[in-house]
C-alpha positions as CSV (number, residue, x, y, z in Angstrom):
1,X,9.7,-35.0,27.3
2,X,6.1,-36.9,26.6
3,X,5.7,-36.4,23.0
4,X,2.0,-36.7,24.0
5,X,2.3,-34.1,26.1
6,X,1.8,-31.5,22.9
7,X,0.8,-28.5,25.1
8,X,3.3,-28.3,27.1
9,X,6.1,-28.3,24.1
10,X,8.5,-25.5,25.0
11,X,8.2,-24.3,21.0
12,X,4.3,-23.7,22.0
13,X,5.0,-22.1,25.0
14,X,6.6,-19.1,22.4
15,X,4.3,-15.7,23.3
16,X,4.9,-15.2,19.3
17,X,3.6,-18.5,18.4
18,X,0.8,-18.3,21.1
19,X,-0.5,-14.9,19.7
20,X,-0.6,-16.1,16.4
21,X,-2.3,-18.9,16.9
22,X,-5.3,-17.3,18.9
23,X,-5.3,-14.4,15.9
24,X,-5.2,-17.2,13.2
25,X,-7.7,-18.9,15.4
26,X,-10.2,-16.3,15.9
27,X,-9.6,-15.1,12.1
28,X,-11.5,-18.7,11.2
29,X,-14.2,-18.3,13.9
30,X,-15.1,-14.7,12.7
31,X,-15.7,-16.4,9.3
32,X,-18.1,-19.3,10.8
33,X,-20.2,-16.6,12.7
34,X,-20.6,-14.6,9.0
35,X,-21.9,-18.3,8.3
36,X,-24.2,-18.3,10.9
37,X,-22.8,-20.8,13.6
38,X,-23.7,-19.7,17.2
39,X,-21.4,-18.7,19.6
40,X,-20.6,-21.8,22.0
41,X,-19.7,-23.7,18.3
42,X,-17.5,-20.9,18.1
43,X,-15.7,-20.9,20.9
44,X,-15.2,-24.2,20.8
45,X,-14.0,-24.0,17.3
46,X,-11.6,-21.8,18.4
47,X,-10.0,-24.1,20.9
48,X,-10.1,-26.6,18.3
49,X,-8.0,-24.8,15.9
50,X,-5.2,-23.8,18.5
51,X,-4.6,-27.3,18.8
52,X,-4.9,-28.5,15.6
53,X,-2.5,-25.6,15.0
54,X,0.2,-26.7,17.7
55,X,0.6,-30.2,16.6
56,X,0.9,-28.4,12.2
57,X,3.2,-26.2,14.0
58,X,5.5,-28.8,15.6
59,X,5.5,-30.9,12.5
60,X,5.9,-27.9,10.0
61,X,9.2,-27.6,12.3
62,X,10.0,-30.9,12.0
63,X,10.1,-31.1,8.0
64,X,12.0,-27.3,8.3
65,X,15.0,-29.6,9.9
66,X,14.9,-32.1,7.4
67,X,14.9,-30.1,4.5
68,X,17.4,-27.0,3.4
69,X,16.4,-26.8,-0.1
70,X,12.9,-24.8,0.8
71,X,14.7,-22.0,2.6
72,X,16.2,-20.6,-0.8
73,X,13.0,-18.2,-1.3
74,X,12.6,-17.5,2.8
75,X,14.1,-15.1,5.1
76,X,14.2,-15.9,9.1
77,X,11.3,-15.1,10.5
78,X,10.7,-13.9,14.3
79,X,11.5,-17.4,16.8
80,X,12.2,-18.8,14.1
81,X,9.3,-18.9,11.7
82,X,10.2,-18.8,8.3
83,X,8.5,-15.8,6.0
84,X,8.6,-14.9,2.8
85,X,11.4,-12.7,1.6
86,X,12.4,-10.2,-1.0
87,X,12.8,-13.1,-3.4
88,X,9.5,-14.8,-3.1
89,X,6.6,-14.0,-5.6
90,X,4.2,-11.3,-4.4
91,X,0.5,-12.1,-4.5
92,X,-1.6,-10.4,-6.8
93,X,-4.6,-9.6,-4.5
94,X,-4.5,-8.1,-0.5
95,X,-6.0,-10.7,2.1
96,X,-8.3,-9.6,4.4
97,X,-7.2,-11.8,6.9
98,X,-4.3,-13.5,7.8
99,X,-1.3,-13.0,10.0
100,X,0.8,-9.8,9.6
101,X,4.2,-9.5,10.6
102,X,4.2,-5.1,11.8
103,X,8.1,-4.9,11.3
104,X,7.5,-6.5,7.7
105,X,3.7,-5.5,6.7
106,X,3.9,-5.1,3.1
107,X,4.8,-9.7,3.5
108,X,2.1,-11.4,1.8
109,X,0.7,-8.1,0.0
110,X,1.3,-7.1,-3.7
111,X,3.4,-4.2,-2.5
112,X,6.0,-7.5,-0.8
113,X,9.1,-7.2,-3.7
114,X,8.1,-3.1,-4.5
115,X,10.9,-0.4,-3.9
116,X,10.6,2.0,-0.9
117,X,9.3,5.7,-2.2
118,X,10.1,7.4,-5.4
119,X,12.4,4.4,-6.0
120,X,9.8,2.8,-7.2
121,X,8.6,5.2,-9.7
122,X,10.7,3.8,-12.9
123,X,11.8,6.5,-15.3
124,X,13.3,5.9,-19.1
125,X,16.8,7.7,-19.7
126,X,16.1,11.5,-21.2
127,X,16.1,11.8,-24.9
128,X,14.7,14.6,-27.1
129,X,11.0,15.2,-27.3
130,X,9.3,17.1,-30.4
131,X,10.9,20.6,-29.7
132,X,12.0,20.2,-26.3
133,X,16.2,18.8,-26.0
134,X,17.0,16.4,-23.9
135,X,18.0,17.9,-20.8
136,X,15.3,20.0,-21.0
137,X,13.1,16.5,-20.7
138,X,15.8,15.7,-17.9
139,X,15.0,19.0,-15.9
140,X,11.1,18.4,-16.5
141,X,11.3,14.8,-15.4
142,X,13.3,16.1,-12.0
143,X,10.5,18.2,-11.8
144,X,7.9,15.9,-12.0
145,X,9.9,13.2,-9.4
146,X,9.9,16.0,-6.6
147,X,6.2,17.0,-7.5
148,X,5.1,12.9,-7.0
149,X,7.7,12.4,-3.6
150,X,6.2,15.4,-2.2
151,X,2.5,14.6,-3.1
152,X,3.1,10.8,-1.8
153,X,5.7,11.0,0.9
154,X,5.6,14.4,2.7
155,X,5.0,14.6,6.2
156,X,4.3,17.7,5.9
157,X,1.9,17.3,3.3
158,X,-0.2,13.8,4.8
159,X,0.2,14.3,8.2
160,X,0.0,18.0,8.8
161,X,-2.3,19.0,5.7
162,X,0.7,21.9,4.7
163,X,0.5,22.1,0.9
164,X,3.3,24.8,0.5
165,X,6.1,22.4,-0.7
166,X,4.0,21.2,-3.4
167,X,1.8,24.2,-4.3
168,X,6.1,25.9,-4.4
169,X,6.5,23.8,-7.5
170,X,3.9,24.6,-9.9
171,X,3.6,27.7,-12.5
172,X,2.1,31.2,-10.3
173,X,-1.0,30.6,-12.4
174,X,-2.1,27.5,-11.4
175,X,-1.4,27.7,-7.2
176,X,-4.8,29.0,-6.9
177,X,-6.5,26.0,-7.7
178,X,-3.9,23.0,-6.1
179,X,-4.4,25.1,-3.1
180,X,-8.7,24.9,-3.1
181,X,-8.4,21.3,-4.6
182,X,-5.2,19.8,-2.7
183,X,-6.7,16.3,-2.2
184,X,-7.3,15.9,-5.9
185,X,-3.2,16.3,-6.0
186,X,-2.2,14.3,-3.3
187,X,-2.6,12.0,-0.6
188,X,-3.4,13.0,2.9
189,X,-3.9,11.3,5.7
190,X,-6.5,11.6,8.5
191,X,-6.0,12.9,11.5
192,X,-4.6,10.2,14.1
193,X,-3.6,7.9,11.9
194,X,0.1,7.5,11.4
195,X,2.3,5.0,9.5
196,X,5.0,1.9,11.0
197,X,8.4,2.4,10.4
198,X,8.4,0.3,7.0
199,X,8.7,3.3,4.4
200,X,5.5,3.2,2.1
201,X,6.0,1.2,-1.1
202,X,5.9,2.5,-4.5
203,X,5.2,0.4,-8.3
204,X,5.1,3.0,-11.2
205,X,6.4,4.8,-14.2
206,X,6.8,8.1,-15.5
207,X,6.5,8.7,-19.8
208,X,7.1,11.6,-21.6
209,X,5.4,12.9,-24.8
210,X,4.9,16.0,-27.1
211,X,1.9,18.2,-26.1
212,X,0.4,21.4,-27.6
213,X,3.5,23.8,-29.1
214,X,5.5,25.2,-26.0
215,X,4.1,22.1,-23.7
216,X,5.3,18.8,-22.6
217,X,3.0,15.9,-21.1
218,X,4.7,14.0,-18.7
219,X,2.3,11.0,-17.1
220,X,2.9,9.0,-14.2
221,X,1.1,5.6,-13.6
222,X,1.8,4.0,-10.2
223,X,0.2,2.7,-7.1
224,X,1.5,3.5,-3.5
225,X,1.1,1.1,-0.6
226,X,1.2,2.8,3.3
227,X,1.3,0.7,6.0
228,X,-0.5,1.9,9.1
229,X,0.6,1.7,12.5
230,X,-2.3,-0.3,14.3
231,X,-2.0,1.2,17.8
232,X,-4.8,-1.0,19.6
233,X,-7.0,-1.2,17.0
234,X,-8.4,-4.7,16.0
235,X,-7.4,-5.5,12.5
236,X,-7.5,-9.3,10.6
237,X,-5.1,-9.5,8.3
238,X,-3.1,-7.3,5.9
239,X,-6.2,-5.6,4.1
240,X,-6.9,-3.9,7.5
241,X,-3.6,-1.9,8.0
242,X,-2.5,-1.2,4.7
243,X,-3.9,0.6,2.2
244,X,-3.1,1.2,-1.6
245,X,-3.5,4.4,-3.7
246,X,-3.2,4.1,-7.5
247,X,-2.8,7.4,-9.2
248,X,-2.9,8.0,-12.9
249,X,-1.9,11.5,-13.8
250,X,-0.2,14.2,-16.3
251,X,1.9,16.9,-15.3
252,X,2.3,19.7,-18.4
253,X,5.2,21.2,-18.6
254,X,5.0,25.2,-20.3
255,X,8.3,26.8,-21.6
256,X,8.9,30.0,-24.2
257,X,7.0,33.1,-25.4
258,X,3.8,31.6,-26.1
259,X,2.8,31.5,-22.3
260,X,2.4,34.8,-20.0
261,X,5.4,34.8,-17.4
262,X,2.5,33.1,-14.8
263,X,1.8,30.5,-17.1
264,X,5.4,29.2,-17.3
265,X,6.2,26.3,-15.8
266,X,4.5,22.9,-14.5
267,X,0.7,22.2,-14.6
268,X,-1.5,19.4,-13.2
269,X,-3.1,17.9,-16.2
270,X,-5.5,15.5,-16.4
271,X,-6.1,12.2,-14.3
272,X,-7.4,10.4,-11.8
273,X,-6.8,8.2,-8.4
274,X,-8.4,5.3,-6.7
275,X,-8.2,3.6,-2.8
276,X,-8.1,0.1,-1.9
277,X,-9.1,-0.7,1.3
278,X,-9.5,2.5,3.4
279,X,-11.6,3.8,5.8
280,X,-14.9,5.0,3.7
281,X,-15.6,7.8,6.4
282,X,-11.8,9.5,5.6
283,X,-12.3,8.5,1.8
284,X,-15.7,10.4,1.6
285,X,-13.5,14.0,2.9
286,X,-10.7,12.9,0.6
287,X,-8.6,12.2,3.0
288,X,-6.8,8.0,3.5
289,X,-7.1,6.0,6.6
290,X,-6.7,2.3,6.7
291,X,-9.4,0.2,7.0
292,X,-9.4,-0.9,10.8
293,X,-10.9,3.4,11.5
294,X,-14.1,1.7,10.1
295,X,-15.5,0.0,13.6
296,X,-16.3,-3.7,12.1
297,X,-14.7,-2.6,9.0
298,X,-15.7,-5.6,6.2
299,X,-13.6,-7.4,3.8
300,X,-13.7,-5.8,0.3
301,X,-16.9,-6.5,-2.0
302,X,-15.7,-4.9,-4.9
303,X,-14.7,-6.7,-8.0
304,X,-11.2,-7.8,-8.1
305,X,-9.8,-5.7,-10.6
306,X,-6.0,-6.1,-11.4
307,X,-5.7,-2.3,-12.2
308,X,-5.7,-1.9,-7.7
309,X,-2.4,-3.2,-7.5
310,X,-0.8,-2.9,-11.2
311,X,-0.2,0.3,-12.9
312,X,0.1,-1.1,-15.9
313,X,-3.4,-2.3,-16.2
314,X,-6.6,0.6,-16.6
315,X,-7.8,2.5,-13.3
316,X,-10.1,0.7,-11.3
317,X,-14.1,1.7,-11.3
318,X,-15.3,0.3,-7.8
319,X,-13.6,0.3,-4.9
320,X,-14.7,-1.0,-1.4
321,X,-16.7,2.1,-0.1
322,X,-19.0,1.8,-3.3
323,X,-22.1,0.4,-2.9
C-alpha cells in the first residue's frame, strides 16, 4: 500500500478510531468558537485535526510495536488502543473534555483506581470506645455501612425516590424527619437519568469516637462517583457523564436507660454534602443528574478545590452551579 495514501490506511478506516477522531476533533473546534473564530475557520479546523490525528495515530502505533516496556501501566484498549488501567495514576481533577471510553468511564477521572460501592468506604478493625465494648462498636459500624450502601446505592432509593429501606434503620424517633428531609440523607437521582453498567465508585472512611454518655459518633467522609448512561445526549468529555458526590456526615448511635425506648438506636447527626459537575436544574430540587441534562451545559468555573475528589481534604464551598 502507498504509504502516502494516509487515508485510505485500513487502521483509519476503524469506525472506533473514526468516531474518535471527529469527537476529539470537534472537542478542539468548540474551544476555538469560545475563542471567537468564525465558523468556516472552524470547520476547516476540524478537518485539519482529523488528519493531523490519522498520521499521530499511525505513528503512535508504530512506536507501540517497537516498544513493550510502556505497556506495564496499560490495559488493551478497544481495536487495539491502549488505555489506562487499574495500575495507572488517577488524575486529580475531572476533564471537561476529552474522550470517554462508556464500558470504562470512571478512565481518566479521579474515581479511575477507586473500589466499586461500599468497598470503598475503608473501616479500622473494632476496638472499645469510652463505654461502649467492642462489638458493640462492631454492630454500630454494620449499622452505619448498610445506612451509607442504602443511601448511596439503592435503586430503590435513587431511582424510585422509596425511602423505606433507609428510613427502616433509624431510631422510631427520628423517621419523621429523614422522611420530610430525605435528600439531605441521601442521593437521588432525577427522573430519566439512569447509570452504565460500571458500578458507581466509592473513596472514604468511617471513624468512631465517644459522644454524649449513652451515644456513639460514628463519621463517614467519602466521595461517590456515578457514571451516567448518555443515551443520545451530547456530552464532551468525562465531566459531562459522571458526576461526584462528597458527603461528610455523623451517624449517633443511642444505647441504655438514658434514652426513651423511641430514642434508641441510630441518628443522623451533623454534616454536610457537595456535587461536582451535575445538572444545576436537578441540584436546585436536591436531586443528581449529570451534567449533559443542562442543554449547553459549561465546563466548571468553580475553584479547583481538592476537597471534590479527596475526602481527606475539607468540604468544598463552591461548586459549579454557584454563581
Amino acid at each position: 500500500m502507498d504509504e502516502n495514501d494516509i487515508e485510505n490506511h485500513p487502521d483509519l478506516m476503524n469506525p472506533d478510531w473514526q468516531k474518535y477522531a471527529e469527537r476529539e476533533a470537534w472537542a478542539s473546534v468548540r474551544q476555538d468558537r469560545r475563542r471567537g473564530k468564525g465558523r468556516t475557520t472552524a470547520v476547516v479546523a476540524a478537518v485539519v485535526l482529523v488528519a493531523a490525528g490519522a498520521a499521530v495515530y499511525l505513528w503512535a502505533r508504530s512506536e507501540a510495536a517497537d516498544s513493550s516496556a510502556s505497556l506495564a501501566s496499560y490495559g488493551p484498549g478497544p481495536s487495539g488502543v491502549r488505555t489506562p488501567s487499574a495500575t495507572a495514576p488517577a488524575p486529580t481533577d475531572l476533564p471537561s473534555e476529552g474522550s470517554v471510553d462508556l464500558a470504562r468511564p470512571y478512565d481518566n477521572t479521579p474515581a479511575q483506581n477507586w473500589r466499586e460501592g461500599i468497598d470503598g468506604l475503608d473501616i479500622a478493625p473494632a476496638t472499645k470506645v469510652g463505654s461502649f465494648s467492642a462489638e458493640q462498636v462492631r454492630g454500630a459500624e454494620d449499622q452505619v455501612k448498610q445506612a451509607v450502601t442504602i443511601a448511596q446505592f439503592e435503586p430503590e432509593v435513587q431511582e424510585q425516590h422509596r425511602p423505606d429501606k433507609y428510613v427502616g434503620l433509624f431510631a422510631p424517633d427520628a423517621r419523621a424527619d429523614l422522611k420530610a428531609n430525605l435528600s439531605g440523607y441521601t442521593t437521588e437521582f432525577a427522573t430519566g437519568y439512569h447509570l452504565l453498567s460500571a458500578r458507581p465508585r466509592m473513596s472514604g472512611t468511617l471513624t468512631v469516637k465517644p459522644g454524649k454518655d449513652g451515644e456513639l459518633v460514628l463519621h463517614v467522609a467519602y466521595v461517590v462517583a456515578y457514571a451516567f448512561d448518555p443515551g443520545h445526549a451530547i456530552y464532551h468529555g468525562p465531566g459531562g457523564l459522571v458526576p461526584f458526590v462528597r458527603v461528610d456526615s455523623d451517624y449517633i448511635l443511642r444505647v441504655g436507660k438514658g434514652w426513651g425506648s423511641g430514642s434508641r438506636g441510630l441518628w443522623n447527626g451533623s454534616g454536610g454534602s457537595f456535587y461536582s459537575s451535575v445538572g444545576c436544574t436537578a441540584a436546585k430540587a436536591g436531586l443528581v443528574a449529570p451534567a449533559f441534562s443542562e442543554p449547553g451545559y459549561p465546563a466548571s468555573s468553580a475553584a479547583r478545590e481538592p476537597g471534590r475528589f479527596d475526602p481527606a481534604k475539607p468540604m468544598p464551598t463552591n461548586g459549579n452551579c454557584d454563581k
